[in-house]
Structure formats: structure tokens, C-alpha cells
N, CA, C and O atoms as a CHARMM CRD file, in Angstrom:
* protein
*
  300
    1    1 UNK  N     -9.59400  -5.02700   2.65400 PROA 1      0.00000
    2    1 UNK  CA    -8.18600  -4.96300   2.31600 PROA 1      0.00000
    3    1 UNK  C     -7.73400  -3.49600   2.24500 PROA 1      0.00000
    4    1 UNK  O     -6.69700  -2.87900   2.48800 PROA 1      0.00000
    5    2 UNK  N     -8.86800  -3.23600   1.84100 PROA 2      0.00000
    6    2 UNK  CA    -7.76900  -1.23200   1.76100 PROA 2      0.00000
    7    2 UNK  C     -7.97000  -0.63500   2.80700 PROA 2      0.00000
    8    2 UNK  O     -7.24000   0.34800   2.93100 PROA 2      0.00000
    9    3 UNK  N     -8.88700  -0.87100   3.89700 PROA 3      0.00000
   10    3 UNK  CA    -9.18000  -0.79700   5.30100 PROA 3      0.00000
   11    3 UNK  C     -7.36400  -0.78700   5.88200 PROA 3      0.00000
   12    3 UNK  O     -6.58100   0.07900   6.27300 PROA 3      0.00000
   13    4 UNK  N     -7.32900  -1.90100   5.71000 PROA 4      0.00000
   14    4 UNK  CA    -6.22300  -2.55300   6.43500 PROA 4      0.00000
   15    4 UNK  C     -5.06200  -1.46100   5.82800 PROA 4      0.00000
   16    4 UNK  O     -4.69900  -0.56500   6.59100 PROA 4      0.00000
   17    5 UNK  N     -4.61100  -1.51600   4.77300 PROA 5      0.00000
   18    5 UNK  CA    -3.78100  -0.33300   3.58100 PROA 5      0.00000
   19    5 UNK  C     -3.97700   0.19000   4.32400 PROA 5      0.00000
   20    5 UNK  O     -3.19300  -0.13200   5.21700 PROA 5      0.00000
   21    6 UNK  N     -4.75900   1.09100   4.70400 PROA 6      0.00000
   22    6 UNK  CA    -4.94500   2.53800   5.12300 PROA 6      0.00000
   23    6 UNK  C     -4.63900   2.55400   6.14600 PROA 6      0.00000
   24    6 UNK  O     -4.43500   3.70700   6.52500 PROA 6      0.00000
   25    7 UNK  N     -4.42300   1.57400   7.13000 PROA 7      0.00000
   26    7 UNK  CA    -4.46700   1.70500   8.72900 PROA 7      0.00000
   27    7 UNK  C     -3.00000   2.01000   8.43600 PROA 7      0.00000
   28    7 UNK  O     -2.43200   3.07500   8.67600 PROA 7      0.00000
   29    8 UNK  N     -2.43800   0.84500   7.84700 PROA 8      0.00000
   30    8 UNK  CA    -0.84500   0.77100   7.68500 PROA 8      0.00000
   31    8 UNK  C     -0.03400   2.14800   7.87600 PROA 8      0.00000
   32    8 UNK  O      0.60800   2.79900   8.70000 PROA 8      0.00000
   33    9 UNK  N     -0.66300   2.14400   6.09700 PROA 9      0.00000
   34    9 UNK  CA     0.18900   3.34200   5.21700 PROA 9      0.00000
   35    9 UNK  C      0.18300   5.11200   6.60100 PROA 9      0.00000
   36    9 UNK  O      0.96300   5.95900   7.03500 PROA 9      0.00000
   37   10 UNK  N     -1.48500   4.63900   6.71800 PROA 10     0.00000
   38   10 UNK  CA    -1.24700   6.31500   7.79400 PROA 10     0.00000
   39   10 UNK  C     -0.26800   6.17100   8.87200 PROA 10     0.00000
   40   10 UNK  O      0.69800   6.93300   8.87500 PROA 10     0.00000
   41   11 UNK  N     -0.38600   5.35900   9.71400 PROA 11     0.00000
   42   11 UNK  CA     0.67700   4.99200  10.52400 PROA 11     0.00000
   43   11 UNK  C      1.61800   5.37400  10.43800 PROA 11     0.00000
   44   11 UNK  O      2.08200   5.95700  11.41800 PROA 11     0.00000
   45   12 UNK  N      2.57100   5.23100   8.97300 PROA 12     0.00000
   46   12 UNK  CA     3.61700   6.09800   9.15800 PROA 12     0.00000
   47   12 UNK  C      4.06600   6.97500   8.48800 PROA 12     0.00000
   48   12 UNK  O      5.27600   7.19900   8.46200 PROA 12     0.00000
   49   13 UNK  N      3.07500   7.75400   7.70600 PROA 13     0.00000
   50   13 UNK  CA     3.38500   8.74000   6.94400 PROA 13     0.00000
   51   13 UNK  C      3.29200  10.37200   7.96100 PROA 13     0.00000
   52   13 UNK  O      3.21600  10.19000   9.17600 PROA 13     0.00000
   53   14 UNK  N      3.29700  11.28900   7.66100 PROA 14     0.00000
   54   14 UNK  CA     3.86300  12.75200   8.43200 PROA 14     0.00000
   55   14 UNK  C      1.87500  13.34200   7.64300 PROA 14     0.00000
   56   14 UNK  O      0.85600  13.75300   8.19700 PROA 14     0.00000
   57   15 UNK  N      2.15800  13.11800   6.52300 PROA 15     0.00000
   58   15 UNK  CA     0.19800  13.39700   6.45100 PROA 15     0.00000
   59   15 UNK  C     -0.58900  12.56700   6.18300 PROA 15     0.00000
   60   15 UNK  O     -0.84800  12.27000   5.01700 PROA 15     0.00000
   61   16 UNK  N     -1.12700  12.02400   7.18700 PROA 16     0.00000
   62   16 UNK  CA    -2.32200  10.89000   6.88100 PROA 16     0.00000
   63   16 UNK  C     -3.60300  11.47000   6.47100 PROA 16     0.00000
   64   16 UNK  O     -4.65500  10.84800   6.62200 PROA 16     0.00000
   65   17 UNK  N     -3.54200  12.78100   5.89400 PROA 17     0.00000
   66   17 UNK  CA    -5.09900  13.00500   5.06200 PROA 17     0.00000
   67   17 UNK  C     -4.53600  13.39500   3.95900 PROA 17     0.00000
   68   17 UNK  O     -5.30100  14.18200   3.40200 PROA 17     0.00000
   69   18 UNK  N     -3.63200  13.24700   3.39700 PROA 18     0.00000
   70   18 UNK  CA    -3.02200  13.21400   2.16100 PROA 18     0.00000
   71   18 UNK  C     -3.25500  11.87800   1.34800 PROA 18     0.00000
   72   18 UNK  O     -3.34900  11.75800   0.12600 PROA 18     0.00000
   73   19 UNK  N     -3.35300  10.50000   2.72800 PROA 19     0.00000
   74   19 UNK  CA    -3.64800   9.33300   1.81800 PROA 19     0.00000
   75   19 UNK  C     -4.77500   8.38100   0.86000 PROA 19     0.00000
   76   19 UNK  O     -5.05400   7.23600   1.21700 PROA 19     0.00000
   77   20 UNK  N     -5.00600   8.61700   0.38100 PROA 20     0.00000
   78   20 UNK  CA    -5.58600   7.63600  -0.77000 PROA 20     0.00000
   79   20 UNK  C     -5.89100   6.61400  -1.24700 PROA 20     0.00000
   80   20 UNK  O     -4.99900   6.48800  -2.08600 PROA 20     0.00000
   81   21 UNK  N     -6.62700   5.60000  -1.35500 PROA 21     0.00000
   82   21 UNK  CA    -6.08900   4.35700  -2.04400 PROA 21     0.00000
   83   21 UNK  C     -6.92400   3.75000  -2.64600 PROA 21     0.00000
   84   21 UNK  O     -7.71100   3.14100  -1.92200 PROA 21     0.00000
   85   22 UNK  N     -7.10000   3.65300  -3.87700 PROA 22     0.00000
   86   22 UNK  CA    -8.10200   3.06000  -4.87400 PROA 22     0.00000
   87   22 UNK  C     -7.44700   2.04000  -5.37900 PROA 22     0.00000
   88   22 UNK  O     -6.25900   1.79800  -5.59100 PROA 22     0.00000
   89   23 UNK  N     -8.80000   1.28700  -5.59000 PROA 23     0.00000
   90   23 UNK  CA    -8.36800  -0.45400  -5.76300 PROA 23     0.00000
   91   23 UNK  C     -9.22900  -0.59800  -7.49200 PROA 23     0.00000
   92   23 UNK  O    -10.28800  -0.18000  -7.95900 PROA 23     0.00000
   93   24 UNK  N     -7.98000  -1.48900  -8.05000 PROA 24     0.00000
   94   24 UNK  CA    -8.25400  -1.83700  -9.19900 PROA 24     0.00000
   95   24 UNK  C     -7.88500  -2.71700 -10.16600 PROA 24     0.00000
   96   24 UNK  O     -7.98300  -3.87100  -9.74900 PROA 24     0.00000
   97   25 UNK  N     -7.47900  -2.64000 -11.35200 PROA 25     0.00000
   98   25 UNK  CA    -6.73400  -4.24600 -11.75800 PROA 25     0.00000
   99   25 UNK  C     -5.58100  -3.76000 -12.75400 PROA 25     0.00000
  100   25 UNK  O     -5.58900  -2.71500 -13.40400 PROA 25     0.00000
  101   26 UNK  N     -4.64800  -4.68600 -12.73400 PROA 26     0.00000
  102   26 UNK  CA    -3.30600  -4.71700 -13.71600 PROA 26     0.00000
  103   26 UNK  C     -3.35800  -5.91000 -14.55300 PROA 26     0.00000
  104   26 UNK  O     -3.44900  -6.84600 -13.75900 PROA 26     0.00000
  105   27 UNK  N     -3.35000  -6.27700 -15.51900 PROA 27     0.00000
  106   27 UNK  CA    -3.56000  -7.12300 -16.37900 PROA 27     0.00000
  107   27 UNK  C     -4.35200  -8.09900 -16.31100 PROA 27     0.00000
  108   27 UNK  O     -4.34900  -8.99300 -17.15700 PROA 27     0.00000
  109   28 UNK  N     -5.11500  -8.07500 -15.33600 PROA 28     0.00000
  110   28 UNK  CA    -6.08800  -8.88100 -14.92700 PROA 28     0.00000
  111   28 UNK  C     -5.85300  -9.12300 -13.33600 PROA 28     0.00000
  112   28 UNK  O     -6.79000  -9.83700 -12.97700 PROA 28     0.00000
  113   29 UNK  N     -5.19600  -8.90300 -12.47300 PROA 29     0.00000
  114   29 UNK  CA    -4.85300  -9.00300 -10.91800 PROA 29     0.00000
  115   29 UNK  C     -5.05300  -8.16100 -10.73200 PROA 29     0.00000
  116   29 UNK  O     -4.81100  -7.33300 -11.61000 PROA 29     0.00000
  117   30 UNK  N     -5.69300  -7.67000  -9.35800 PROA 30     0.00000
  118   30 UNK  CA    -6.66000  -6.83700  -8.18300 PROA 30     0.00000
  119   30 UNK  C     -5.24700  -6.25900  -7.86600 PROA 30     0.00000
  120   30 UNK  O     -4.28600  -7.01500  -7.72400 PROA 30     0.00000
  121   31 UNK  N     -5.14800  -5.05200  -7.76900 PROA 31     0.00000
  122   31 UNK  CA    -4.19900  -3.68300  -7.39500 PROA 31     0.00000
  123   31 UNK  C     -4.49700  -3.03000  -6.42800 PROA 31     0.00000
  124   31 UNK  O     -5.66900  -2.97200  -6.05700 PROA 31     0.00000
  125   32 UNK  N     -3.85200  -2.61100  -6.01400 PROA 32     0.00000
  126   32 UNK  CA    -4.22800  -1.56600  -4.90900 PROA 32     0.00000
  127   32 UNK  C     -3.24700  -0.26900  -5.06300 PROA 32     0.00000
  128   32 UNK  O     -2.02700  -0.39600  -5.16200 PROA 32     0.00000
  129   33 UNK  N     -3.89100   0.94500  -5.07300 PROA 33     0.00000
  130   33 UNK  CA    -2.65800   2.21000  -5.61400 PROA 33     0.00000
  131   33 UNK  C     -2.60900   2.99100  -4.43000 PROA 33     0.00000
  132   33 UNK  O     -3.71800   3.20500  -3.94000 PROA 33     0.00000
  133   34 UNK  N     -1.39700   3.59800  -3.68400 PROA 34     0.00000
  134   34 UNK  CA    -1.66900   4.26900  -2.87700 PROA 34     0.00000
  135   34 UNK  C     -1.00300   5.37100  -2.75200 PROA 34     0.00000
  136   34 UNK  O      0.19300   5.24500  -2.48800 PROA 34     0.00000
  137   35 UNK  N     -1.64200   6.95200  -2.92100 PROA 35     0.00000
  138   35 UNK  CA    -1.69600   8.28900  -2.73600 PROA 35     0.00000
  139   35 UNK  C     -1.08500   8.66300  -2.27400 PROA 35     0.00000
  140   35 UNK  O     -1.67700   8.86000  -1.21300 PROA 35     0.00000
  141   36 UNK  N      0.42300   9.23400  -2.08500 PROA 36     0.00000
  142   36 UNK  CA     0.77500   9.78100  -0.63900 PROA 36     0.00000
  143   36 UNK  C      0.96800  10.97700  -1.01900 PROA 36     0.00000
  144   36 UNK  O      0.78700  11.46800  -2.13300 PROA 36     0.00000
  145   37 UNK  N      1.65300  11.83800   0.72300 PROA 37     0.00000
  146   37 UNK  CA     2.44200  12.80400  -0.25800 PROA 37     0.00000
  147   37 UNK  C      3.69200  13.00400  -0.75200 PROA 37     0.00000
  148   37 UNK  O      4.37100  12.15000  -0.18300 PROA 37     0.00000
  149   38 UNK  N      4.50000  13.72200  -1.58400 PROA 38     0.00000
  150   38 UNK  CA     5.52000  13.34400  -2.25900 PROA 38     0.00000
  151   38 UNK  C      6.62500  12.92900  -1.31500 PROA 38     0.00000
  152   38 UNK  O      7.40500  12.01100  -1.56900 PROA 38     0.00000
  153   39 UNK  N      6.65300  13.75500  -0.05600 PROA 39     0.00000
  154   39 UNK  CA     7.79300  13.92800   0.73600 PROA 39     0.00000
  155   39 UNK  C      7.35100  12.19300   1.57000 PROA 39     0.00000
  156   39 UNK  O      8.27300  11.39700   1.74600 PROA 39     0.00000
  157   40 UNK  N      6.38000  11.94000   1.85800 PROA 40     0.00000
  158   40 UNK  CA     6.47200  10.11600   2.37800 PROA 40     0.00000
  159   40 UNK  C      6.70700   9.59500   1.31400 PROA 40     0.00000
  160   40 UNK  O      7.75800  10.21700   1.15600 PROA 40     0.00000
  161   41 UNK  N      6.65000   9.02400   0.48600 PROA 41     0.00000
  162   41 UNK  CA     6.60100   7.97700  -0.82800 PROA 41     0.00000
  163   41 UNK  C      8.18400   7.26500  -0.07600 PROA 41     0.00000
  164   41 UNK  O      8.30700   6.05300   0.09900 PROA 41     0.00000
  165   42 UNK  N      9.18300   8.18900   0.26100 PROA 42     0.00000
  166   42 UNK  CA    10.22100   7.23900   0.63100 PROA 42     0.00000
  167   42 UNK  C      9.76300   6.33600   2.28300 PROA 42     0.00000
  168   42 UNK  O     10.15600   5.21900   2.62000 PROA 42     0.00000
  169   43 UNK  N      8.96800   7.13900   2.95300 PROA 43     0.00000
  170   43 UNK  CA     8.99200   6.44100   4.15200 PROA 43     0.00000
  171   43 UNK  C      8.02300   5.27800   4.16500 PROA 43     0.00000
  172   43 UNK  O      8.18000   4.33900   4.94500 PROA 43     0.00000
  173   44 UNK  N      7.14800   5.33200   3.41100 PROA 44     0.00000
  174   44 UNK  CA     6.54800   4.27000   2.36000 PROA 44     0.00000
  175   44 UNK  C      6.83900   2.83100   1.90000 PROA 44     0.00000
  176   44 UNK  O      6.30700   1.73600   2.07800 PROA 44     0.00000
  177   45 UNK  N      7.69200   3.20300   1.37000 PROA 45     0.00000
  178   45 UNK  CA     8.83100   2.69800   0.24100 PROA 45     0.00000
  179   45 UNK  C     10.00600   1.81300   1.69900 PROA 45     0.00000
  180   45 UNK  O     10.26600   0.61200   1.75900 PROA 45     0.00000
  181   46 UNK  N     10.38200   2.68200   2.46700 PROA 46     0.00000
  182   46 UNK  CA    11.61000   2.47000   3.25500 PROA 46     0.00000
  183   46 UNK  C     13.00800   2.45200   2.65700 PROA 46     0.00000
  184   46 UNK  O     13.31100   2.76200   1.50500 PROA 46     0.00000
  185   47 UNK  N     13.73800   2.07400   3.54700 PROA 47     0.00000
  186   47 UNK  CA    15.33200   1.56800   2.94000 PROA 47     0.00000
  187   47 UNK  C     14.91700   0.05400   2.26500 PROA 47     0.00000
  188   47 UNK  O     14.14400  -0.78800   2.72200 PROA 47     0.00000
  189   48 UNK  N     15.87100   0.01900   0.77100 PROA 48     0.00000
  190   48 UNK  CA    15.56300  -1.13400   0.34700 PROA 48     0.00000
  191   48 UNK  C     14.29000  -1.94800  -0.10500 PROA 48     0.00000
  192   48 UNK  O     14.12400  -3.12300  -0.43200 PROA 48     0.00000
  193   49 UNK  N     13.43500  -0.82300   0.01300 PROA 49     0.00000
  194   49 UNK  CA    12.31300  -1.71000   0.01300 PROA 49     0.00000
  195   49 UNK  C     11.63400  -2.49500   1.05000 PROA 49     0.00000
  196   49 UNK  O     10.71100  -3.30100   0.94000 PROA 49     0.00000
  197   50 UNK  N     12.34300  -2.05400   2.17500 PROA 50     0.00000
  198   50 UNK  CA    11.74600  -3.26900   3.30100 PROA 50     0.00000
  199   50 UNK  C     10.47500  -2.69200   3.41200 PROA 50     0.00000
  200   50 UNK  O      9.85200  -3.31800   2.55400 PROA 50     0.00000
  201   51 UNK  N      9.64300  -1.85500   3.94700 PROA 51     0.00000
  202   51 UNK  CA     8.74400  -1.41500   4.38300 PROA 51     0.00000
  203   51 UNK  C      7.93900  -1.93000   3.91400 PROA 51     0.00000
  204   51 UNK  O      7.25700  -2.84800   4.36900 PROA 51     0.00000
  205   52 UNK  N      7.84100  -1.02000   2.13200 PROA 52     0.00000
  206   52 UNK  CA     6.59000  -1.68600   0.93500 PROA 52     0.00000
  207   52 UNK  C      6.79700  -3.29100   0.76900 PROA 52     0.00000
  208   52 UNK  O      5.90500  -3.92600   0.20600 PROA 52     0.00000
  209   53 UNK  N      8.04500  -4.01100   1.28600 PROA 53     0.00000
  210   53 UNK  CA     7.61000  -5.72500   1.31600 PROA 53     0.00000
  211   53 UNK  C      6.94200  -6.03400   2.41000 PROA 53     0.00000
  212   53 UNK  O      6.10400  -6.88700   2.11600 PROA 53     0.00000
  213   54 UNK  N      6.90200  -5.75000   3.56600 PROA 54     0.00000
  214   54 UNK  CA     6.31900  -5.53100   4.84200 PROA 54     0.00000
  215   54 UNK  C      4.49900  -5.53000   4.53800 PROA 54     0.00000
  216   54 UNK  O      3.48600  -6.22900   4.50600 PROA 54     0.00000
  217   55 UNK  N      4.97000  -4.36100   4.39000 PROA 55     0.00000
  218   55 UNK  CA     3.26000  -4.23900   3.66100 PROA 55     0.00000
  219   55 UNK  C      2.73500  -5.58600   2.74400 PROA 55     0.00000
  220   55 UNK  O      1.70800  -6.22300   2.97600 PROA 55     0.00000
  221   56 UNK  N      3.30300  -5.74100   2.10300 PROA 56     0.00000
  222   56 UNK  CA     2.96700  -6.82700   0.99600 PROA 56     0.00000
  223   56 UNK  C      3.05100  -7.91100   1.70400 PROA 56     0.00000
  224   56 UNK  O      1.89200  -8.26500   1.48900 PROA 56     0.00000
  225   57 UNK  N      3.44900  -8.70100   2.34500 PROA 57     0.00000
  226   57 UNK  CA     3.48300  -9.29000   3.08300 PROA 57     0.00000
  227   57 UNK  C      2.47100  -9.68900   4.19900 PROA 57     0.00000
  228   57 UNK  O      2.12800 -10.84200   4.45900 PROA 57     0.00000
  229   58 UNK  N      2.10800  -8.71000   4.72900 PROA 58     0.00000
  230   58 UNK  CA     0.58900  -8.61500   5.88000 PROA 58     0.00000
  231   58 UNK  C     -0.61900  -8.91400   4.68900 PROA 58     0.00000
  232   58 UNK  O     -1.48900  -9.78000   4.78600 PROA 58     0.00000
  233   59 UNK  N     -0.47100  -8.14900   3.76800 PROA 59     0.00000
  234   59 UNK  CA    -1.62000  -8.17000   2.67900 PROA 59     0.00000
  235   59 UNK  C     -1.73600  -9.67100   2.14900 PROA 59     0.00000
  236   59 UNK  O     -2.87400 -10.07800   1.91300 PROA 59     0.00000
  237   60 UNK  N     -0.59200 -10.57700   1.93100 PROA 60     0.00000
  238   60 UNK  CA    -0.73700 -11.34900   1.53800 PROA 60     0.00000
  239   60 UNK  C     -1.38200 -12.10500   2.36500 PROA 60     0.00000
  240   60 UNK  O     -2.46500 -12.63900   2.12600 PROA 60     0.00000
  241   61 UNK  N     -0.59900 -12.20800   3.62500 PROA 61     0.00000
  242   61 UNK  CA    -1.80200 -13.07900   5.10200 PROA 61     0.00000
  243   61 UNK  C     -3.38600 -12.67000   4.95400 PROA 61     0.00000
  244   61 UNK  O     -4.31200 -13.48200   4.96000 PROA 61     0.00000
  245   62 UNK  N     -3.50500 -11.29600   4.82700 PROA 62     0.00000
  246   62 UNK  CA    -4.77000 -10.79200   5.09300 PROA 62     0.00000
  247   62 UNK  C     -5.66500 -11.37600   3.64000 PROA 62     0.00000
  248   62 UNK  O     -6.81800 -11.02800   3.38200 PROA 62     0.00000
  249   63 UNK  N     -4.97400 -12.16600   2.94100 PROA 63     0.00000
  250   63 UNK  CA    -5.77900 -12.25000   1.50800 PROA 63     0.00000
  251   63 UNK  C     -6.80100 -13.17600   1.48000 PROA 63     0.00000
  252   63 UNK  O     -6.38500 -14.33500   1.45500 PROA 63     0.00000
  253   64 UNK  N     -8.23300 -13.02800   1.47400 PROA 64     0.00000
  254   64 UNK  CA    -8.90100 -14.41100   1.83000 PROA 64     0.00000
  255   64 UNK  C     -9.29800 -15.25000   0.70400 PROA 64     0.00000
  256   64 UNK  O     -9.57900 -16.44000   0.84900 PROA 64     0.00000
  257   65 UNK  N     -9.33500 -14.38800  -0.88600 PROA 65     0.00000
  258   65 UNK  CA    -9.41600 -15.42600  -1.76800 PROA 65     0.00000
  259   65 UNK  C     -8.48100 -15.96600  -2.33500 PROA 65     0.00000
  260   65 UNK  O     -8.57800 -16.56800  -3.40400 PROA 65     0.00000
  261   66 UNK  N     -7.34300 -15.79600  -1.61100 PROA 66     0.00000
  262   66 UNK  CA    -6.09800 -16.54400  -2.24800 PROA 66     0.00000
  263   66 UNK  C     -5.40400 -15.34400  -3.53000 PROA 66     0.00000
  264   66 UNK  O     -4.28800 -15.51500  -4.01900 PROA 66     0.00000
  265   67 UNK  N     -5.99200 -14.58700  -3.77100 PROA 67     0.00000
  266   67 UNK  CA    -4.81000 -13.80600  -4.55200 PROA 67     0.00000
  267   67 UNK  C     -4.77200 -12.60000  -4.18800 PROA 67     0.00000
  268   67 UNK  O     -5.65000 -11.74400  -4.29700 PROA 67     0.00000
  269   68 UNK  N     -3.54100 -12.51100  -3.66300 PROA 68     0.00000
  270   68 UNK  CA    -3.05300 -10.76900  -3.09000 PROA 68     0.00000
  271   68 UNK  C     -3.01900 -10.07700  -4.10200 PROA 68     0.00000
  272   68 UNK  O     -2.80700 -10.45400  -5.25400 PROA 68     0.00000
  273   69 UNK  N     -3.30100  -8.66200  -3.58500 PROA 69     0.00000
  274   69 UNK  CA    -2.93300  -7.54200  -4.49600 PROA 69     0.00000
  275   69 UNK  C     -1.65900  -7.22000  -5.01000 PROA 69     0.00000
  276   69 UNK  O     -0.52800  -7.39300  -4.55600 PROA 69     0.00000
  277   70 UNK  N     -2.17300  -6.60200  -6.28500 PROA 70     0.00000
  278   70 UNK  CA    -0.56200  -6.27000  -6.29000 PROA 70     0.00000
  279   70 UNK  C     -0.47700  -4.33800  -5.60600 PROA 70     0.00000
  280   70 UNK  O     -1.52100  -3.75600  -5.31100 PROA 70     0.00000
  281   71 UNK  N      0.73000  -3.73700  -5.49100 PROA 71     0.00000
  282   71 UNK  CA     0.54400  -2.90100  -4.64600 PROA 71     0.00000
  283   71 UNK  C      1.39800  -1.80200  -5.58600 PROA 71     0.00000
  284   71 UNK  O      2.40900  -2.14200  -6.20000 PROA 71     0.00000
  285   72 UNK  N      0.72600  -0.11500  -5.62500 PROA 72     0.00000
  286   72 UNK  CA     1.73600   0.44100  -6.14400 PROA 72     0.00000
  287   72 UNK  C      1.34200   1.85100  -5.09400 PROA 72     0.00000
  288   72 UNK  O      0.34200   2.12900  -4.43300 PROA 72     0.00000
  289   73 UNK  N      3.11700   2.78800  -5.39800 PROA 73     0.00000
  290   73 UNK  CA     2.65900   3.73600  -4.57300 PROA 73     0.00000
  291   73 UNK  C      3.12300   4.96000  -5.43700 PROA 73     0.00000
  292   73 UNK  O      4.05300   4.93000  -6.24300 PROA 73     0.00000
  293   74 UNK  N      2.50400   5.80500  -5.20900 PROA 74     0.00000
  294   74 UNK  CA     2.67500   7.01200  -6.02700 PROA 74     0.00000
  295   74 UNK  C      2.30400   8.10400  -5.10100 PROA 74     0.00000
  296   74 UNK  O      1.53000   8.13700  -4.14400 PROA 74     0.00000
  297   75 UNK  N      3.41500   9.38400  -5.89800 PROA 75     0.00000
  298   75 UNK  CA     3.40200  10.23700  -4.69300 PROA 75     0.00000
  299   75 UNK  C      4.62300  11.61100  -4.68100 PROA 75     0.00000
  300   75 UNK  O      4.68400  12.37400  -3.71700 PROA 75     0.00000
């Protein structure tokens, strides 16, 4: 799963060795946090949010035990 994150997120960020992504838990659900640098976090993010639902979205297909991550980005 963070394989996949990572393919994503570099794709369209301006520094893809800036990115990051450590996996972990939020109140008990599997997280995924991801690193950028400050100046992507919006291209990330997108207008509206579409992008980071985008993302969330593939992740959810890609989920094989049935519970997706939850996803945060910082940056």
C-alpha cells in the first residue's frame, strides 16, 4: 500500500525525494502520513480536495483486507 502512495504522490509533486510516507494507526485504523514539500502539499491536496479523494479512492480499491487507510498529508 505505501508502494502504491508513493508511486502516486511522486507523480505529481515538483520533488519526489522530498517524499515520505510512514504507516501507522489513528485510534485504532491503519494511517498512512505523507511527507511532502511545503510548496506541493497543495498539488497534493488539489482544488477542492479532488486529488487527495482520488488518492483515497485507488487506496480503497487497492485495500485487500477490507479496511482502507486513513490518509494524512503534511508538508
Amino acid at each position: 500500500m505505501e508502494d502504491l502512495l508513493g508511486f502516486l504522490v511522486r507523480a505529481l509533486v515538483r520533488d519526489p525525494d522530498a517524499v515520505e510516507i510512514t504507516q501507522g494507526e489513528r485510534r485504532g485504523e491503519p494511517t498512512l502520513r505523507v511527507m511532502v514539500a511545503p510548496e506541493d502539499r497543495g498539488v497534493v491536496i488539489g482544488r477542492e480536495g479532488r486529488t487527495i479523494k482520488a488518492i483515497t479512492t485507488v487506496l480503497r480499491a487497492a485495500a485487500t483486507d477490507g479496511r482502507p487507510p486513513g490518509l494524512e498529508v503534511e508538508g
